[in-house]
TORSE-655842 format. One record per residue (C-alpha): x, y, z. Coordinates in steps of 0.02 Angstrom, whole numbers, plus 50000, padded with zeros to 5 digits. Layout:
XYZ...
END
This chain:
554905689555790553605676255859554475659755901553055648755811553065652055607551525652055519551355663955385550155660555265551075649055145550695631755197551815618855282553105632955337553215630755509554575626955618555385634255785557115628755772558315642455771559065635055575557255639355527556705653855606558405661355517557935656655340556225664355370556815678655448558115682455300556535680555186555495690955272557055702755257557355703655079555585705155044555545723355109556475726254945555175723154772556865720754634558325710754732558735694354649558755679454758559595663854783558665649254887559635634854928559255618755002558925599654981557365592454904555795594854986556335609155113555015621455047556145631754915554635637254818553445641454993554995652655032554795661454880552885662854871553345669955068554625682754981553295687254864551735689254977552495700355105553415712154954552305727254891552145719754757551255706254812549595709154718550615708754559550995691254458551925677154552552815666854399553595648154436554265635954349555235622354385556695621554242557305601854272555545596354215555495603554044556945601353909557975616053855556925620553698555185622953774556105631253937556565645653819554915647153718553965646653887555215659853975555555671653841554015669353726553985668653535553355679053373552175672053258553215659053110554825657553238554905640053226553705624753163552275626453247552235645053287550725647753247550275663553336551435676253452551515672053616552355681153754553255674253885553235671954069554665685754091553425696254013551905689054113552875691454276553365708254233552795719954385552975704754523553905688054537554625674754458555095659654533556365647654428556585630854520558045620754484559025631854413560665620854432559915607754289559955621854140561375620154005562525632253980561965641753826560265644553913561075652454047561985664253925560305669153881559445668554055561175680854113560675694253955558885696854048559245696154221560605709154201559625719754068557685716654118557525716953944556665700953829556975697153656555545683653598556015670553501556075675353333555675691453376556775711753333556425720053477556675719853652555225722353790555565728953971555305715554102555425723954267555225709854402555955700154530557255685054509557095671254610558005655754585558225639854684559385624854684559555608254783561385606554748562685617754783562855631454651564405636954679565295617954645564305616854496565395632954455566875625754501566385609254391566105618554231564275615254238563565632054292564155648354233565245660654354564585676354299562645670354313563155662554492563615680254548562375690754448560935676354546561455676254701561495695054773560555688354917560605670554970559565661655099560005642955146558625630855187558975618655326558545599855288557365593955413558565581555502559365598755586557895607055633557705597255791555925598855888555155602755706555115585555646553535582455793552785602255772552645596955595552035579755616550645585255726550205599155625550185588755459548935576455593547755588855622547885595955426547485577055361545975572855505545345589355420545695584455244544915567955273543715567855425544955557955516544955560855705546805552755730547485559255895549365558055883550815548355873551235535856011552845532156075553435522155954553025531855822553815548255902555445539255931555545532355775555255549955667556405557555781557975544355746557475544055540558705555055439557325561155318558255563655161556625568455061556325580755214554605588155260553935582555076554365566555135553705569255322552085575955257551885562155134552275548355285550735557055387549565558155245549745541255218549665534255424548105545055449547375534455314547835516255368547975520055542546105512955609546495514955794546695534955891548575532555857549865531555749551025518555783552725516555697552275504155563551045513355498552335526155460553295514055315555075519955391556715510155373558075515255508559345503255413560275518055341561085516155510561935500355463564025497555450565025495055301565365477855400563675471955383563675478455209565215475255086565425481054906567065474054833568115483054712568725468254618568425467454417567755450354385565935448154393566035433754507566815440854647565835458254647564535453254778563565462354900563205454855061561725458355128561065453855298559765441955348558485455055402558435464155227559225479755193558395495255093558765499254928558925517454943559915515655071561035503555019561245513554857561245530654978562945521955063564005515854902563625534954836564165540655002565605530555011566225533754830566175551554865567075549755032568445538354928568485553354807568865566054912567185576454869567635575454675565905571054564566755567354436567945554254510566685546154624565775542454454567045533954371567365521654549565545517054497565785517254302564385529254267564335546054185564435561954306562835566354246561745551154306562955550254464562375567254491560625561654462560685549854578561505560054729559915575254697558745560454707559435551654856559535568954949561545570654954562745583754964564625582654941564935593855089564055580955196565285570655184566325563455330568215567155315
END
């Protein structure tokens, strides 16, 4: 296998060993045109370009490639849109439509986010994966849907198992073959292969003629964690090669804060229950938001041993906005220092 990546799906290119793995388990797996997948990894790692990868190097890659991502559309339109509807079904019915299952049927189809569906779609979503059968809404019979599963998630399926949130028997049914994504912040040498490719992509894009990073800049991408990973990375480029008026990008052009680095000393949250004495200090050169909300999450996790649940009620929210908040924010439980 080449050392350098670059298949034909954008932005997927990388050298680090991590990498290289997770493309080489895709290119794998799409020898085979019916094996359901499971693609892990944070936000912004390029879940969906390792799908469309999947796809385009299958046989069946002249065939439909479906996606949707299910967190962005609530439960009732995910089902009409997945598994289509007759004619009169519901209010609004107005004519039979079919859905993507059925459009899919022959290729791919890609369902993002797959961790943020309730349970009694996933009853539903189990009955057609298993059976590659569809039912529309409202409708008697049952129409073959012969195509690929491929599902992603950007937290941990398997604790939202052992949570209660996700079911057991869709876990195993979903993840036949799992490949892990690695967040950019392991991928070593990456981080500056990706910044000077996303260079030379946005001089293109906007008849820019920036010629690199300086040494400021380099050091600087290479010490930020990047918790919104090569989105994020890609973003911070686009944006430099448009302010930056000079042949180089320097390191405030990038709009990076390396405070996530700070101590709990410089940075105290205190447990106690009156409002007056709940403070947090902050130091006299700022602090970021995100990160100062990235460490109390961090920390109530580490307090909780791991356990959502409990780390929520430290904070006194619900485990579902705590939950929220650590998918936003980029954080895993397993990250956490014992």
């Amino acid at each position: 296998m080449n050392k350098k990546v670059e298949p034909n799906t954008q932005d997927l290119i990388g050298e680090s060993e991590l990498f290289l793995c997770a493309i080489e388990n895709a290119l794998k797996i799409a020898k085979t045109s019916s094996m359901t997948v499971l693609i892990q990894g944070e936000s912004g790692t390029g879940k969906e370009m390792i799908a469309r990868l999947i796809h385009e190097q299958s046989s069946v890659a002249s065939q439909p490639f479906v996606d949707i991502n299910c967190g962005a559309i609530p439960e009732n339109l995910l089902e009409s849109e997945l598994f289509g509807y007759e004619k009169g079904a519901f209010t609004g019915a107005h004519r039979t439509k079919p859905g993507l299952f059925e459009m899919a049927t022959g290729g791919t189809i890609f369902l993002d986010e797959i961790s943020n569906t309730s349970i009694n779609f996933q009853v539903k979503l189990l009955k057609i994966v298993e059976n590659k059968k569809n039912r529309r809404i409202g409708g008697l019979k049952e129409v073959d849907v012969s195509t690929r599963v491929i599902t992603a998630s950007n937290v941990n399926l398997l604790d939202a198992v052992k949570s209660g949130q996700f079911r057991e028997d869709l876990y195993y049914r979903l993840n036949v073959y799992k490949i892990e994504i690695p967040p950019l912040r392991k991928r070593g040498e990456d981080v500056i292969l990706l910044t000077n490719y996303f260079i030379n992509y946005f001089n293109n894009e906007y008849g820019r003629q920036i010629k690199g990073i300086n040494a400021g800049a380099e050091s600087l991408i290479r010490k930020y964690p990047w918790p919104g990973n090569v989105r994020q990375l890609k973003n911070a480029v686009e944006r430099a090669v448009l302010v930056e008026s000079k042949d180089w990008i320097e390191p405030s052009d990038l709009f990076l804060d390396l405070s996530r680095s700070y101590t709990t000393h410089t940075t105290t949250v205190t447990g106690q229950v009156q409002r007056d004495n709940r403070r947090i200090e902050i130091p006299t050169e700022g602090v970021s938001f995100e990160n100062l909300e990235r460490e109390i999450i961090m920390s109530s996790l580490k307090k909780a041993n791991g356990n959502l649940s409990k780390a929520a009620r430290l904070l006194q929210i619900n485990r579902g906005k705590f939950r929220y908040r650590m998918e936003k924010l980029g954080i895993k439980s397993e990250d956490i220092e014992e």
